[in-house]
C-alpha positions in Angstrom: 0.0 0.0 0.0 0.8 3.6 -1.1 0.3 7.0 0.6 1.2 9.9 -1.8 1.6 13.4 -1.5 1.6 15.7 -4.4 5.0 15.6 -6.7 5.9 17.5 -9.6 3.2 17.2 -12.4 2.9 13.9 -13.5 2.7 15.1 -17.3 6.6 16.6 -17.2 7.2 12.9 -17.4 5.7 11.5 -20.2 5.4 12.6 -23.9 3.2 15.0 -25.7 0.3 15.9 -23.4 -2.6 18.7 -24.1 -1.2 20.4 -20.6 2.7 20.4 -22.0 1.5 22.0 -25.2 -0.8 24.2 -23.9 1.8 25.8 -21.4 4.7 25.4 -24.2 4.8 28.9 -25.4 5.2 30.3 -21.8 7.9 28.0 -21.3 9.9 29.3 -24.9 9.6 32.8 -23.1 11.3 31.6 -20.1 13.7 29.6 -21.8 14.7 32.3 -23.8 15.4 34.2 -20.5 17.1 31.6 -19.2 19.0 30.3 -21.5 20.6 33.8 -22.4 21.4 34.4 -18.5 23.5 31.5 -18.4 25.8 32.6 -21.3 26.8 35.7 -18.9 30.6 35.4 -17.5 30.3 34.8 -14.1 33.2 36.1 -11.3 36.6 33.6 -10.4 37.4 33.8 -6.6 40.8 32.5 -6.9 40.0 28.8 -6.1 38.8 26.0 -8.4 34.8 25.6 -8.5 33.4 22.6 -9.8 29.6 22.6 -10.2 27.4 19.9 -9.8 24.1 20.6 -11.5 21.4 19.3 -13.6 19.2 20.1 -16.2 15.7 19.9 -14.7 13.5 20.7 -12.2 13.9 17.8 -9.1 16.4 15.5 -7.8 18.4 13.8 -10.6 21.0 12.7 -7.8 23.4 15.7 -7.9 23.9 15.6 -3.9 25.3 12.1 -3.7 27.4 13.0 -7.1 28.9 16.2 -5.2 29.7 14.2 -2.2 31.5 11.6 -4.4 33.3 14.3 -6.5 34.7 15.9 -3.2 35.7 11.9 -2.0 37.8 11.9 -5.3 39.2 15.6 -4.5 40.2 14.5 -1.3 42.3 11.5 -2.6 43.9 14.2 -4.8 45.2 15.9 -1.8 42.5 18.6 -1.8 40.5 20.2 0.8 37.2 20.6 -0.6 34.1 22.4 0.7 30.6 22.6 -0.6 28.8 25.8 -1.4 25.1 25.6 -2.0 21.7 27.3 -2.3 20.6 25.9 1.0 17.5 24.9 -1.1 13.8 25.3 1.2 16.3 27.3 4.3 15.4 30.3 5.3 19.2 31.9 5.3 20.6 33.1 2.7 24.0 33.5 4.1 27.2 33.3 3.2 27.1 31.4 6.6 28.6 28.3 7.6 26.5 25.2 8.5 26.8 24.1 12.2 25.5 20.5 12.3 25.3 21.6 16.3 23.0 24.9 15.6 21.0 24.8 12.1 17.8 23.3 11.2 16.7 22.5 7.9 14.0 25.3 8.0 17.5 27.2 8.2 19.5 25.5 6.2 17.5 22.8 4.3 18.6 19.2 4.0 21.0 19.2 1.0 23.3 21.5 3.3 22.8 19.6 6.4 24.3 16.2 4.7 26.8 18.2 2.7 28.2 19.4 6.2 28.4 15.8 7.6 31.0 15.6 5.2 33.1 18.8 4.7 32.9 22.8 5.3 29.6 23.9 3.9 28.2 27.5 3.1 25.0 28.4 2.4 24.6 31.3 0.4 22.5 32.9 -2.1 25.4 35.1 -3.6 27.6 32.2 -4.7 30.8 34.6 -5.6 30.4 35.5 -1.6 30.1 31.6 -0.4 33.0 30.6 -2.5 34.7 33.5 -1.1 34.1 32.6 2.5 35.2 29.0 1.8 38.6 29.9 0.2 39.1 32.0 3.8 38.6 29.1 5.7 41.3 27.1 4.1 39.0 24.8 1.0 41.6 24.8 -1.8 38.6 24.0 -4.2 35.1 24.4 -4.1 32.6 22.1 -5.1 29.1 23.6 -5.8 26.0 21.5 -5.2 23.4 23.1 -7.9 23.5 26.4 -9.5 24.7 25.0 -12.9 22.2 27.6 -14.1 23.0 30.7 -11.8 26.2 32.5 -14.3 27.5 34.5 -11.1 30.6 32.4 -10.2 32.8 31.1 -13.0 32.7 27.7 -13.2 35.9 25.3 -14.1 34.3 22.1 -14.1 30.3 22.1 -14.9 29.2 18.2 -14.3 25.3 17.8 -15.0 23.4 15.2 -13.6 20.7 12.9 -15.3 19.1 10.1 -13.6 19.1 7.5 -17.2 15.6 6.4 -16.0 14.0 9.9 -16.0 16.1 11.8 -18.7 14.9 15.5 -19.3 10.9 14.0 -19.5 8.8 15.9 -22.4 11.9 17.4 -23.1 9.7 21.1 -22.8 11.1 24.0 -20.4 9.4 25.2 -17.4 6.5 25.3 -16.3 5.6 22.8 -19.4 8.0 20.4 -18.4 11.0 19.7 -15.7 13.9 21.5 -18.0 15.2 24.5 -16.8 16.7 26.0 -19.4 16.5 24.8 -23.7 18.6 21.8 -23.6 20.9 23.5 -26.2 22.2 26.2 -23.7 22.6 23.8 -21.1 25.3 21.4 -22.9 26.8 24.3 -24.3 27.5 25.3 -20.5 28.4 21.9 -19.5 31.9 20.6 -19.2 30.6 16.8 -18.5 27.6 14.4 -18.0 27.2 12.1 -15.8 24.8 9.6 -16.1 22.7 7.7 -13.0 21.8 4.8 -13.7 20.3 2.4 -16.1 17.8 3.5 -18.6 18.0 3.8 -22.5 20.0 6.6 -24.5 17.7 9.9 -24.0 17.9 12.7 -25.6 20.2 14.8 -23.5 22.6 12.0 -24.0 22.6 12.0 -27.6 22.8 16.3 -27.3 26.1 15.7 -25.3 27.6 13.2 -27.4 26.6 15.6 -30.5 28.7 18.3 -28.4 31.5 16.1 -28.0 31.0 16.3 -24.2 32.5 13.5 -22.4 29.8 10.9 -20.8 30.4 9.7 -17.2 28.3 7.0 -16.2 27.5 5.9 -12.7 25.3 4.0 -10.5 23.7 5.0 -7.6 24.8 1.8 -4.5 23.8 0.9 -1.2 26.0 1.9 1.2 24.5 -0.3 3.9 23.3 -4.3 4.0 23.8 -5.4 6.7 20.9 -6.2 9.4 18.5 -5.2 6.4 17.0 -8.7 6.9 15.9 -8.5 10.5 12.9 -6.4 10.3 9.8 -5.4 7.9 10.1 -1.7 7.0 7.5 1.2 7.0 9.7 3.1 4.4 8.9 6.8 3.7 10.9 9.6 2.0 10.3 13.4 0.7 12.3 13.1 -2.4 12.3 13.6 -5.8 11.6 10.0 -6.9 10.7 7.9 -3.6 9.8 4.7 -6.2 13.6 4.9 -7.0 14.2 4.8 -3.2 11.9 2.0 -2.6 13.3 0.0 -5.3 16.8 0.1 -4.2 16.3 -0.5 -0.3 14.0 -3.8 -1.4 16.9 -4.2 -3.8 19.6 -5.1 -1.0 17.6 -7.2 1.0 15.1 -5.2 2.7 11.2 -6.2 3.0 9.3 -3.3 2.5 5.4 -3.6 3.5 4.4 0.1 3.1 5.3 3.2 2.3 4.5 6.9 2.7 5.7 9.1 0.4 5.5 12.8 0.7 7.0 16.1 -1.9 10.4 16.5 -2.9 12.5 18.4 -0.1 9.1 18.1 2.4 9.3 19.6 6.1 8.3 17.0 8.0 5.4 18.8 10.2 4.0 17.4 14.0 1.2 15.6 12.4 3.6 13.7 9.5 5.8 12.1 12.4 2.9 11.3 14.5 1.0 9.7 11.3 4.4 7.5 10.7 5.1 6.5 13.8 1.2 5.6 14.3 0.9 3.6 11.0 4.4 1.7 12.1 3.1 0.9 15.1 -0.3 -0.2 14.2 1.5 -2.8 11.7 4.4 -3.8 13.1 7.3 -2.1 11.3 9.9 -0.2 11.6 10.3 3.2 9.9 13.2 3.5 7.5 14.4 6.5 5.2 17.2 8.6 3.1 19.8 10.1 4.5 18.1 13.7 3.4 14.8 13.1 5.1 16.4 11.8 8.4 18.3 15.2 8.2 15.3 17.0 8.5 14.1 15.6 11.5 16.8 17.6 13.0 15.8 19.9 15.9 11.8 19.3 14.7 10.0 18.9 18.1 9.4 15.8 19.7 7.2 13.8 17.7 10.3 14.3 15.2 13.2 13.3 17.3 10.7 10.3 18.7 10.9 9.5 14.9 14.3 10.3 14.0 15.3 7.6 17.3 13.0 4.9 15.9 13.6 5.1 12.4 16.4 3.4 10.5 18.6 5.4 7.8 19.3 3.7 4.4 22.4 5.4 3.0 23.5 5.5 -0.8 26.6 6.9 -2.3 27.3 7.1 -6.4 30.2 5.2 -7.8 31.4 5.7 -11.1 32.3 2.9 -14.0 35.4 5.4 -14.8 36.4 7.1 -11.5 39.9 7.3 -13.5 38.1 9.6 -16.5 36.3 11.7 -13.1 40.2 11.8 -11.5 41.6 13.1 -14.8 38.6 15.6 -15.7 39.6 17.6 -12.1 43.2 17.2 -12.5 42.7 19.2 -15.1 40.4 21.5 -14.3 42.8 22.5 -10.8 45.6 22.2 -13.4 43.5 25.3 -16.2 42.7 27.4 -13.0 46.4 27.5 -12.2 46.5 26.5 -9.0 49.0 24.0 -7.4 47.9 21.1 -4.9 48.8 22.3 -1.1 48.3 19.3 1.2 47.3 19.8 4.5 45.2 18.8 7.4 40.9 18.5 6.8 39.7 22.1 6.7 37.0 20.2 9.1 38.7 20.0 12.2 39.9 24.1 11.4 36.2 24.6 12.2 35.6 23.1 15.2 33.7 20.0 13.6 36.0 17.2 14.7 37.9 15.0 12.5 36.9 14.5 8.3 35.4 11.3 7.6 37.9 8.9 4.9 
């Protein structure tokens, strides 16, 4: 059994539909817009940025991607930190995320699980973040989303497409999920990568018409064990919670039910109660993504009686290349001039206790 709450329109997904073509002209007017923003040069602030975007509207997996990039930029010898949007937070910074003081109605989740990792700043003027960061001691920045914000110059532009979805009708926004004409966006775009299995879409045959190099990569299971010992309530607030699902009964886990709310949802009194009440009633025990159990944090007490029943699933992305993904930001750190300075996690500088490896 299913409970859904609303996603984005079920028609971005499919082929031609009477709503896509009747809100088609509005989106040629945006995309237009758009598109011709992203062409502006955008400002260098001394470091190396990559960014890690994608073309549409809705997760296509670009937080897991940026944590994996910054994995590989730490093998390099890097110290990398994450700047991002702080997507559904109320801040808009430049301020650095305190995993001891920020919620996700501050902060929202993307920056929350970003920071469990490395130095994250949440800002709204990017140039600023990046700024900030390159204070602090990150010797690169790694940008999670605003592949179509042209403020901060970009050395490495990797865009995210989950192979199942693709870029839907292929029609820009609100007619469908793109947010930009596809054209602009591979013209912007230093890489794909691919997540996934799924047949060639169209943005794939656009890059390799560009020449763009194609990353591919899958999305894994970064826990199995003790998945066996229980029957699951599993519920998430993502972009494609079937995906989720899928993957968690995947490795091993029986999943009875489900609850599935919008992408990026605030979990609210009521939604923790209502989980914890249908677990009960049948026996389960809650399980979710990293991203929702991050915003649980600091929610009241229905959602830290949640967030201490529930179970977290995590996933990281591993490439088929990760040499091609190595070589791509050698050479991007190599074009922005700047040398490799090795030194201790920028982590601990900040107070946050020792880097994960």
């Amino acid at each position: 059994m299913k409970i859904k709450l609303p996603q984005a329109p079920e028609f971005w997904w499919r082929g031609r539909s009477l709503p896509g073509m009747a809100l088609a002209p509005l989106g040629a007017i945006y995309g237009q817009i758009s598109g011709r923003r992203m062409m502006r040069a955008g400002t260098s602030t001394g470091v190396p940025v990559i960014c890690v975007g994608n073309l549409v509207v809705g997760g296509a997996g670009k937080t897991p991607t940026a944590l994996a990039v910054a994995s590989v930029c730490r093998k390099l010898g890097l110290n990398p930190g994450f700047l991002t949007r702080g997507y559904r937070g109320r801040e808009s910074g430049p301020l650095v995320v305190s995993l001891a003081v920020h919620s996700p109605h501050d902060v929202g989740d993307e920056a929350l699980l970003l920071a469990q990792f490395a130095p994250t700043i949440v800002a709204a003027d990017r140039p600023a973040g990046a700024k900030l960061l390159a204070s602090l001691g990150a010797d690169i920045v790694v940008m999670d989303d605003g592949f179509q914000n042209p403020s901060l110059n970009k050395d490495l532009a990797l865009v995210v497409v989950d192979a199942r979805r693709g870029i839907g009708n292929g029609l820009i926004l609100p007619a469908g999920p793109l947010r930009a004409p596809l054209a602009y966006q591979i013209r912007c775009a230093d890489g794909l990568v691919v997540l996934g299995e799924g047949a060639q879409g169209r943005a794939v045959r656009a890059a390799a018409r560009a020449g763009l190099p194609i990353l591919r990569a899958k999305t894994e299971a970064a826990r199995r064990r003790g998945l066996k010992r229980h029957a699951y309530l599993a519920f998430a607030g993502i972009a494609d919670p079937d995906k989720f699902y899928a993957l968690l009964e995947a490795s091993g886990a029986v999943v009875q039910h489900t609850m599935s709310f919008a992408d990026h949802h605030l979990f609210t009194h009521e939604d923790c109660e209502a989980i914890l009440a249908e677990a009960e009633s049948r026996k389960l025990v809650p399980i979710t993504t990293e991203k929702d159990r991050a915003r649980l944090t600091r929610g009241g007490d229905a959602a830290e009686r949640l967030a201490a029943t529930a179970e977290t699933f995590p996933i990281h992305v591993r490439f088929d290349e990760p040499n091609r993904l190595v070589g791509m930001i050698e050479d991007a750190v190599a074009a922005h001039g700047s040398a490799y300075r090795r030194g201790p996690p920028i982590m601990s500088r900040l107070g946050e206790g020792p880097a994960p490896a």
